[in-house]
C-alpha positions in Angstrom: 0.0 0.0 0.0 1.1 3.5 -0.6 0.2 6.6 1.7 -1.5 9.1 -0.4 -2.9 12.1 1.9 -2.7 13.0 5.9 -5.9 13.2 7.0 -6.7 16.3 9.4 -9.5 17.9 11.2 -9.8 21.2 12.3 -8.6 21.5 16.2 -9.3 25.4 17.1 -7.3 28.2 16.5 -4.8 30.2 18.2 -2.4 33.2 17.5 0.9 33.3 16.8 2.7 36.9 16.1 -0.6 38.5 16.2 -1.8 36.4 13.4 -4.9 33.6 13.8 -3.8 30.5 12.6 -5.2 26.7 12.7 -4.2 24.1 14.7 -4.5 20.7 12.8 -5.1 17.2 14.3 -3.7 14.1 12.5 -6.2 11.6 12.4 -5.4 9.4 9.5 -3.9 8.1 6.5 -5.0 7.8 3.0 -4.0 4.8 1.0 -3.8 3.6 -2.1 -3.4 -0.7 -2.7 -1.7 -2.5 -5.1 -5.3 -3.0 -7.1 -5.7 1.1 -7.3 -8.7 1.0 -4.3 -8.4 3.4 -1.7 -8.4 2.5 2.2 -8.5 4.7 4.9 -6.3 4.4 8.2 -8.1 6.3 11.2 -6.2 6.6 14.2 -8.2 5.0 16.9 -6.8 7.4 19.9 -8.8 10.3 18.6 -12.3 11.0 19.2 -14.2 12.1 16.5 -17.1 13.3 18.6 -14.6 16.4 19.8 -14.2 17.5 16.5 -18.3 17.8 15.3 -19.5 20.0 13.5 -22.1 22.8 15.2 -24.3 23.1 11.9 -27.9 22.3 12.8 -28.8 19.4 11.6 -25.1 18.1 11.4 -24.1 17.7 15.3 -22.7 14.3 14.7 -21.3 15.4 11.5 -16.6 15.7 11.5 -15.4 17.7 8.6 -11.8 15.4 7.7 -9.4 17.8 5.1 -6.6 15.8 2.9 -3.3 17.3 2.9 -0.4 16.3 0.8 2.5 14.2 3.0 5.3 16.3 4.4 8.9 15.1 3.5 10.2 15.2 7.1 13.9 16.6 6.7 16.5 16.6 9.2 18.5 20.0 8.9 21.8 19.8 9.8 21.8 17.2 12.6 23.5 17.2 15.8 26.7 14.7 15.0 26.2 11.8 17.2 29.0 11.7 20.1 30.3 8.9 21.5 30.8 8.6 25.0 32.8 5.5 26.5 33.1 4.9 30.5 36.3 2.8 31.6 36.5 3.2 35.1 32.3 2.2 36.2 32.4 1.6 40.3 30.2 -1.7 40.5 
């Protein structure tokens, strides 16, 4: 299977720098299988019911948005030192 889309939901919004931004909740993967269907991963540690919509007639309703997968890129990592203890009092 190959991951397609992060699925996200709306989580509030808060400000940063005096401008209003979104905060996002992961809560899922999209996938495409080997035979071209598509399969959707939820991740079972969130609850949905937080997220519903206030719409009359839509309280049970959870708006999920697809965003394209991030490339996560370590920048200029911290070198790895070693450290080696001779002299250990057991």
């Amino acid at each position: 299977m190959k991951p397609l889309k992060r699925l996200v939901i709306a989580g509030g919004k808060y400000v940063r720098n005096g401008e209003t931004k979104t905060r996002w909740v992961n809560v899922g993967t999209l996938f495409q299988k080997d035979d071209g269907k598509l399969s959707i991963l939820l991740d079972a540690g969130v609850n949905l019911a937080a997220f519903a919509t206030k719409d009359p007639g839509h309280e049970t309703d959870v708006w999920v948005n697809c965003f394209e997968l991030e490339q996560k890129q370590k920048t200029n990592p911290e070198p790895v030192r070693e450290v080696i203890v001779d002299d250990v009092p057991f």
